[in-house]
N, CA and C atoms as an extended XYZ file, in Angstrom:
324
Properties=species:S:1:pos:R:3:atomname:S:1:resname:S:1:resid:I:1 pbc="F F F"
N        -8.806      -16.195       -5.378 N   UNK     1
C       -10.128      -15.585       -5.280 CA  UNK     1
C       -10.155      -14.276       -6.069 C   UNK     1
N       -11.327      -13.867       -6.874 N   UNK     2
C       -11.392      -12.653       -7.736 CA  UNK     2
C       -12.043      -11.889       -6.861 C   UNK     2
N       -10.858      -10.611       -7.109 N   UNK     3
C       -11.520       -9.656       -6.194 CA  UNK     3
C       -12.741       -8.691       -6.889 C   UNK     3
N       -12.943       -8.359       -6.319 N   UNK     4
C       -14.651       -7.512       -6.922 CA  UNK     4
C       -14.123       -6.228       -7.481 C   UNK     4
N       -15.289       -5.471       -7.800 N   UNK     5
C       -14.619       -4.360       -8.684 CA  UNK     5
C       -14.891       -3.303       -7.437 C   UNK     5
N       -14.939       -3.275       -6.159 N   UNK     6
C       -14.877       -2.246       -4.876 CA  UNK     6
C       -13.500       -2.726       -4.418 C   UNK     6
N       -13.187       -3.766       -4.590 N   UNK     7
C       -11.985       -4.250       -4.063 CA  UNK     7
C       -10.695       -3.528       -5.059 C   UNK     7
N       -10.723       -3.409       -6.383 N   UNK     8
C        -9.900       -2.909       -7.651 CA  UNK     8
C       -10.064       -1.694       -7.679 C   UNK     8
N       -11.272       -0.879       -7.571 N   UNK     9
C       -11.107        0.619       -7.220 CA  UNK     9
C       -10.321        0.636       -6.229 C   UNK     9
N       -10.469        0.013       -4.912 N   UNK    10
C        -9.847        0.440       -3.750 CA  UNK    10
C        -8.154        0.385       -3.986 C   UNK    10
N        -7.434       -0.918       -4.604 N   UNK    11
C        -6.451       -1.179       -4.775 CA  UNK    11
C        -5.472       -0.120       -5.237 C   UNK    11
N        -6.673       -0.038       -6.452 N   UNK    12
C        -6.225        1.401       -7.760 CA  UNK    12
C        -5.965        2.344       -6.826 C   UNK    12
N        -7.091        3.129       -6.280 N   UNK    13
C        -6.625        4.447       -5.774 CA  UNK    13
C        -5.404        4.147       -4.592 C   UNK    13
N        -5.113        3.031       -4.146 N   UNK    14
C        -3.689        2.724       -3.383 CA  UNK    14
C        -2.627        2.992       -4.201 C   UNK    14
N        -2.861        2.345       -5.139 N   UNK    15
C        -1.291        2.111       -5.830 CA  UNK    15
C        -1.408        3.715       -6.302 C   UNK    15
N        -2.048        4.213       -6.505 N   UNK    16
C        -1.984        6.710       -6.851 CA  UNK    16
C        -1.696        7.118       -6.142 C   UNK    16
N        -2.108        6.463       -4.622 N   UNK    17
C        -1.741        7.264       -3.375 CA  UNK    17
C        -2.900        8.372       -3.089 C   UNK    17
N        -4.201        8.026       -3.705 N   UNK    18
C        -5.383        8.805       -3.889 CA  UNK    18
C        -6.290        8.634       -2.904 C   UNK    18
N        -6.625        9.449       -2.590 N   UNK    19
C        -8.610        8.980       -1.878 CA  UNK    19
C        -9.535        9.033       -2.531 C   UNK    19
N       -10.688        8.720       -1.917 N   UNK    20
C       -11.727        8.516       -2.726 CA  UNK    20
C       -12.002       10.097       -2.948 C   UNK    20
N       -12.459       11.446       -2.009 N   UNK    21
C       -12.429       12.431       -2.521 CA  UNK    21
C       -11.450       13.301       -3.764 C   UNK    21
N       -10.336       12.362       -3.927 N   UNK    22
C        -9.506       13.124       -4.806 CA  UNK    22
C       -10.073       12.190       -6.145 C   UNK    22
N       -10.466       11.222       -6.290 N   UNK    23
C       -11.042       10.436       -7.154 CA  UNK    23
C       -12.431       11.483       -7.630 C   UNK    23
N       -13.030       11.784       -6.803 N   UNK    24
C       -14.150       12.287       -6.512 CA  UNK    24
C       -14.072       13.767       -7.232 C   UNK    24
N       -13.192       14.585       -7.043 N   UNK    25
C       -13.003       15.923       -7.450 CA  UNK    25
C       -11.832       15.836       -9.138 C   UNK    25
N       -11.318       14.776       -9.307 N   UNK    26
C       -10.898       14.519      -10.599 CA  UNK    26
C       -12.005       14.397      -11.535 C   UNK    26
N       -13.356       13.737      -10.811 N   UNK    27
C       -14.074       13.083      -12.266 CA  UNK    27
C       -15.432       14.712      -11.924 C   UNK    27
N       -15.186       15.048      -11.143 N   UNK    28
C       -16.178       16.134      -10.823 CA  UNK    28
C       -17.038       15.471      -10.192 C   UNK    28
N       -17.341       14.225       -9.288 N   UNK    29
C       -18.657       13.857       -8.981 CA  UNK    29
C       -18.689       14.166       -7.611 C   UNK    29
N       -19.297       13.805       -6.960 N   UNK    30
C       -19.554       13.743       -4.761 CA  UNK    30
C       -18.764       12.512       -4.943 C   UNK    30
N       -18.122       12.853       -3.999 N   UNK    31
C       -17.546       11.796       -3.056 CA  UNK    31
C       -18.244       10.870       -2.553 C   UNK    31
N       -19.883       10.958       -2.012 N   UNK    32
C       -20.504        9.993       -1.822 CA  UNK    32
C       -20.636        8.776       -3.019 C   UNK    32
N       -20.639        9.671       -4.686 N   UNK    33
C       -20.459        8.317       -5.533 CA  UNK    33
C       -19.658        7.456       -5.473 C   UNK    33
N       -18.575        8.171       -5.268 N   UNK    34
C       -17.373        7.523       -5.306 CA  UNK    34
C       -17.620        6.631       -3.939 C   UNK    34
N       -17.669        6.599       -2.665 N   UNK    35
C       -18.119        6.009       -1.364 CA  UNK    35
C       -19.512        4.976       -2.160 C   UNK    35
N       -19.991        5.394       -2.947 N   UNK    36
C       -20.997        3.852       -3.398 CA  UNK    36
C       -20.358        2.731       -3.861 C   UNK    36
N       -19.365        3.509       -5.040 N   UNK    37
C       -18.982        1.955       -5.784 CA  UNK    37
C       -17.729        1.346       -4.879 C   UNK    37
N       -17.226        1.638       -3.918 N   UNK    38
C       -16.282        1.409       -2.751 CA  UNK    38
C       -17.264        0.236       -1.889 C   UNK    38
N       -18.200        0.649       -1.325 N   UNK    39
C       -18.948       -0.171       -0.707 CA  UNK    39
C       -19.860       -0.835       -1.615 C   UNK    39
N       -19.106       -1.277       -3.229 N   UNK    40
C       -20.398       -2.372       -3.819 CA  UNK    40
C       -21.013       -2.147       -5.168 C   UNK    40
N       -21.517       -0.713       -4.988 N   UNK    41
C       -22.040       -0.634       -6.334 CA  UNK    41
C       -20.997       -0.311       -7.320 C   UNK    41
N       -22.064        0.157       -8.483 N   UNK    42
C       -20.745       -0.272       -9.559 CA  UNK    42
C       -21.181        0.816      -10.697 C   UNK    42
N       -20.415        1.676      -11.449 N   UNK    43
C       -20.591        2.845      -11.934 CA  UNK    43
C       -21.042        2.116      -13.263 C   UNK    43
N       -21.843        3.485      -14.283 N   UNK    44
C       -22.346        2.951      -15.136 CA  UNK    44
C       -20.990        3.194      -16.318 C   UNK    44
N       -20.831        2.276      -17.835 N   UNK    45
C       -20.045        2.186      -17.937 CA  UNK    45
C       -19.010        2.839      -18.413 C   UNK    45
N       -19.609        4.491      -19.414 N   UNK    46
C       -18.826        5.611      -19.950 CA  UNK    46
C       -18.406        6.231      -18.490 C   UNK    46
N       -18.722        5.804      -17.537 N   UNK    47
C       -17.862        6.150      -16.066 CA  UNK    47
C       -16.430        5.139      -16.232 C   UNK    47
N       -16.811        4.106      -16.261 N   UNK    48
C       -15.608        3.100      -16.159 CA  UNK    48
C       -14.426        3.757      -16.633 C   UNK    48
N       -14.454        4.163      -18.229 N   UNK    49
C       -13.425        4.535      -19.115 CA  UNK    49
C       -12.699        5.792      -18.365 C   UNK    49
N       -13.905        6.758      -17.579 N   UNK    50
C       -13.002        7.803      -17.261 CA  UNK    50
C       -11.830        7.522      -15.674 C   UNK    50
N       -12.540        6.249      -15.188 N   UNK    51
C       -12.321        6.441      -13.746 CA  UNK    51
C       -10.945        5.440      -14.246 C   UNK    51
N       -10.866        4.545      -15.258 N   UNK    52
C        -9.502        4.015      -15.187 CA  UNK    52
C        -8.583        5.169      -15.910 C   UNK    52
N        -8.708        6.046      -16.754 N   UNK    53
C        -7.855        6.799      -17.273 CA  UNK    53
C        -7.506        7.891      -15.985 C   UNK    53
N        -8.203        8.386      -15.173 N   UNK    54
C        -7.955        9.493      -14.223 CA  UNK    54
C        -7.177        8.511      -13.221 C   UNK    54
N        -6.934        7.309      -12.628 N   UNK    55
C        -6.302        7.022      -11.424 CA  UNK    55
C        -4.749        5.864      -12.728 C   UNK    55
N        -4.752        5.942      -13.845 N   UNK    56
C        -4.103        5.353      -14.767 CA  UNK    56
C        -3.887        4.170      -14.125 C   UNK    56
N        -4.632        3.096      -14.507 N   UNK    57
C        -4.955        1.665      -14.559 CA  UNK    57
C        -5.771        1.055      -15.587 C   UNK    57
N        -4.909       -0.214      -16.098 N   UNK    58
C        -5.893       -0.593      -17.089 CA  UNK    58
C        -7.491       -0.944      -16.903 C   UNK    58
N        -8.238       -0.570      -18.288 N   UNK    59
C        -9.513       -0.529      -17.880 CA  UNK    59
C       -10.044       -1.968      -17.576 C   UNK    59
N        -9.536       -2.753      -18.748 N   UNK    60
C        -9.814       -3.853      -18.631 CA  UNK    60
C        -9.767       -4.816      -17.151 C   UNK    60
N        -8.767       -4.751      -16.766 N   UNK    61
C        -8.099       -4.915      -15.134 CA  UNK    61
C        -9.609       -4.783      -14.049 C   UNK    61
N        -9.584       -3.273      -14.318 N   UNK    62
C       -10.639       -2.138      -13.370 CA  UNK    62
C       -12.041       -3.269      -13.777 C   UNK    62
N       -12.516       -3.398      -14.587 N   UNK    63
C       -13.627       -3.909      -15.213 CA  UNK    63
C       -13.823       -5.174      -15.007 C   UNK    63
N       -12.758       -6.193      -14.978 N   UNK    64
C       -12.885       -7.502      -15.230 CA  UNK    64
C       -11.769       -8.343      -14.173 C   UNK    64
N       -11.165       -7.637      -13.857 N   UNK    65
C        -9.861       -8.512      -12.776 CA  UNK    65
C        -9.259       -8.818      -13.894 C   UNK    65
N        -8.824       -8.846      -15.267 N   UNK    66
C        -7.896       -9.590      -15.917 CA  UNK    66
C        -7.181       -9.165      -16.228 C   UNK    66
N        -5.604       -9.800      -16.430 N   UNK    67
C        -4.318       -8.738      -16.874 CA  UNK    67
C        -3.925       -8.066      -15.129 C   UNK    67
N        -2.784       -7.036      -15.854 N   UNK    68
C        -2.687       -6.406      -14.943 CA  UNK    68
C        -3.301       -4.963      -14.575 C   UNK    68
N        -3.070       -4.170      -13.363 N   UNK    69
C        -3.506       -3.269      -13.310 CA  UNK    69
C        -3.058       -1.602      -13.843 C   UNK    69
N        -1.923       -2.511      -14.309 N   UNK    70
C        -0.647       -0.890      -14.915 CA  UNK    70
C        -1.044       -0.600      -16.581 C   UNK    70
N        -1.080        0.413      -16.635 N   UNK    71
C        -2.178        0.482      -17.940 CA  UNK    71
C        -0.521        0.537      -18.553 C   UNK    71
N         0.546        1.020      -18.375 N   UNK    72
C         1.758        0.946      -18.830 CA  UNK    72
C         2.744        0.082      -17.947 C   UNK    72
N         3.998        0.037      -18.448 N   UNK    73
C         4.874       -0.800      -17.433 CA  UNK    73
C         5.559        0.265      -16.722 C   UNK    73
N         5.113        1.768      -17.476 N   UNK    74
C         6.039        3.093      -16.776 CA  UNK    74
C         5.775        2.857      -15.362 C   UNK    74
N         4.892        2.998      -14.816 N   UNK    75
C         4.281        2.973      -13.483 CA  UNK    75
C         4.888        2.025      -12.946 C   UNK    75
N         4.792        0.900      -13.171 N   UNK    76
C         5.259       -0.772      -12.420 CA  UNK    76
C         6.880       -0.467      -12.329 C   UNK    76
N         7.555        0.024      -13.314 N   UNK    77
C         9.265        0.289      -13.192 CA  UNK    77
C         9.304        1.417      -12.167 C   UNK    77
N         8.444        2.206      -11.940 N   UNK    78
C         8.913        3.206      -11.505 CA  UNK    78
C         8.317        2.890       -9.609 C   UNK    78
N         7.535        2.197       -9.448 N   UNK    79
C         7.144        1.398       -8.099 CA  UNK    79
C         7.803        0.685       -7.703 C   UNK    79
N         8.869       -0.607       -8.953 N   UNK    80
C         9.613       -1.255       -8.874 CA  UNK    80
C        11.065       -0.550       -7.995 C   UNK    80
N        11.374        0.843       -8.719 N   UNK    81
C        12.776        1.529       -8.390 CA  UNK    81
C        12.783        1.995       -6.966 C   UNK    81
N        10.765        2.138       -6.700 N   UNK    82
C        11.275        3.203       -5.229 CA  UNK    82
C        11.346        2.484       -4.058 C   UNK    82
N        11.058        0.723       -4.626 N   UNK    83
C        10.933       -0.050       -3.646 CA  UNK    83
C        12.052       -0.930       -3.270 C   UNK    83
N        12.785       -1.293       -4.462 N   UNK    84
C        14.229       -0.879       -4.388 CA  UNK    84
C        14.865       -0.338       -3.579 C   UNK    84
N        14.993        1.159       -3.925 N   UNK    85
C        15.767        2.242       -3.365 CA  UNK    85
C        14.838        1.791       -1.380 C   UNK    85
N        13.763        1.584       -1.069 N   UNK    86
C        13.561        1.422        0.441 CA  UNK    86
C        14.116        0.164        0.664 C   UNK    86
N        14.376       -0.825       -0.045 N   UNK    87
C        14.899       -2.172        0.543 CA  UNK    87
C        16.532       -1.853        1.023 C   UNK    87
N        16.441       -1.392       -0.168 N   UNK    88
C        18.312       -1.219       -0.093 CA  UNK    88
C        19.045       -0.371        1.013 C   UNK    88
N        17.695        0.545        1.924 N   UNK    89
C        18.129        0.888        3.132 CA  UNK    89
C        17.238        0.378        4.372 C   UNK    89
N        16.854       -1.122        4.225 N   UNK    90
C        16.935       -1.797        5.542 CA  UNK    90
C        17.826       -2.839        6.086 C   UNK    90
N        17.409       -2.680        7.435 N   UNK    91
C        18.215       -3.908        8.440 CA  UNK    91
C        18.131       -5.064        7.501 C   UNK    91
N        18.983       -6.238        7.816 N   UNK    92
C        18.688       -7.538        7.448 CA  UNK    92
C        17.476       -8.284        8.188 C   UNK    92
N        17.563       -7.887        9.568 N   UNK    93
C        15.920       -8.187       10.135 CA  UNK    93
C        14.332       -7.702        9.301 C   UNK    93
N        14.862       -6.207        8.861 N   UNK    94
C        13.643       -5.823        8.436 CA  UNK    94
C        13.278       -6.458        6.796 C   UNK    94
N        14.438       -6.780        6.482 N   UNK    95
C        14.732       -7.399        5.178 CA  UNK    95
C        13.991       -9.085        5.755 C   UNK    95
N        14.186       -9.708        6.013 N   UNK    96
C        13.539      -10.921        6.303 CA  UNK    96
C        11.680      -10.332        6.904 C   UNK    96
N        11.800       -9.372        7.188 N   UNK    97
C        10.179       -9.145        7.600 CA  UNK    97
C         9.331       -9.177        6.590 C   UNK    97
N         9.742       -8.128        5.932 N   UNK    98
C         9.323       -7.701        4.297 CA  UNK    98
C         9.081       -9.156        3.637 C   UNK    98
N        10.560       -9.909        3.451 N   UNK    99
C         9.955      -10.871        2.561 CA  UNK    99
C         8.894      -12.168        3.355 C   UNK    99
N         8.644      -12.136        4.106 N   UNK   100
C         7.702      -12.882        5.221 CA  UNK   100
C         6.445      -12.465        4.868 C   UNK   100
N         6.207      -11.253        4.550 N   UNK   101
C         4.868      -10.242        4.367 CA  UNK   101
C         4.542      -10.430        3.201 C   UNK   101
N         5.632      -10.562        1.928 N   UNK   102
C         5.404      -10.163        1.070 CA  UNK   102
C         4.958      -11.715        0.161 C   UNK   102
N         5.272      -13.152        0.920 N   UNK   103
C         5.248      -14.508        0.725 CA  UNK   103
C         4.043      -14.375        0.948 C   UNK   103
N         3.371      -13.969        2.417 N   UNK   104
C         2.009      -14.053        2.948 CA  UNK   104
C         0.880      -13.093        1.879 C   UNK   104
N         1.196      -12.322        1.171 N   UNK   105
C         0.119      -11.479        0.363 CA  UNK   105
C         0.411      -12.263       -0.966 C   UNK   105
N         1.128      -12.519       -1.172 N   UNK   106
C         1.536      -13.446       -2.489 CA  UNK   106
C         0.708      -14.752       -2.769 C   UNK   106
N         0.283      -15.774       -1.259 N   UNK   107
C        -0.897      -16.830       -1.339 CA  UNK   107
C        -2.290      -16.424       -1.483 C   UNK   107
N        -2.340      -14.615       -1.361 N   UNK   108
C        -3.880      -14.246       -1.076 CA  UNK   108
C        -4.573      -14.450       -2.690 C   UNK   108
């Protein structure tokens, strides 16, 4: 299923570790804009260009669902290492949880 473009903002500012107000005070706008295109609407499009360069995700991605969302692979290696470095200090229980979770978001 293609997720919408409230669904890809939302994702985006996950994978920054951002909120919507810090989204909000990067591009200079209210936070309520930012709270529009979250719930649906959808920015006009010399917005697009800035809002994927300020949370660094490809635009295309942000715009269209296609490709991925790492405007570089710097980001993806470096998400890759820290997730790593947390696996490599769990239980073997919590290690079978993870990959249980991670099978189940993988069919979504």
């Amino acid at each position: 299923m293609k997720m919408e473009f409230s669904e890809r903002l939302q994702e985006a500012l996950k994978l920054r570790g951002w909120s919507q107000t810090d989204l909000a005070n990067a591009l200079s706008i209210t936070p309520q804009a930012v709270q529009k295109w979250l719930n649906g609407g959808y920015p006009r499009m010399n917005r697009l260009k800035a809002i994927a360069e300020k949370i660094d995700v490809s635009e295309e991605w942000l715009i269209t669902g296609v490709g991925s969302p790492f405007r570089d692979r710097k980001m993806r290696q470096e998400m890759e290492k820290e997730l790593n470095e947390i696996i490599s200090e769990l239980s073997d229980l919590n290690i079978s949880s993870l990959l249980y979770s991670a099978r189940r978001l993988n069919k979504r």
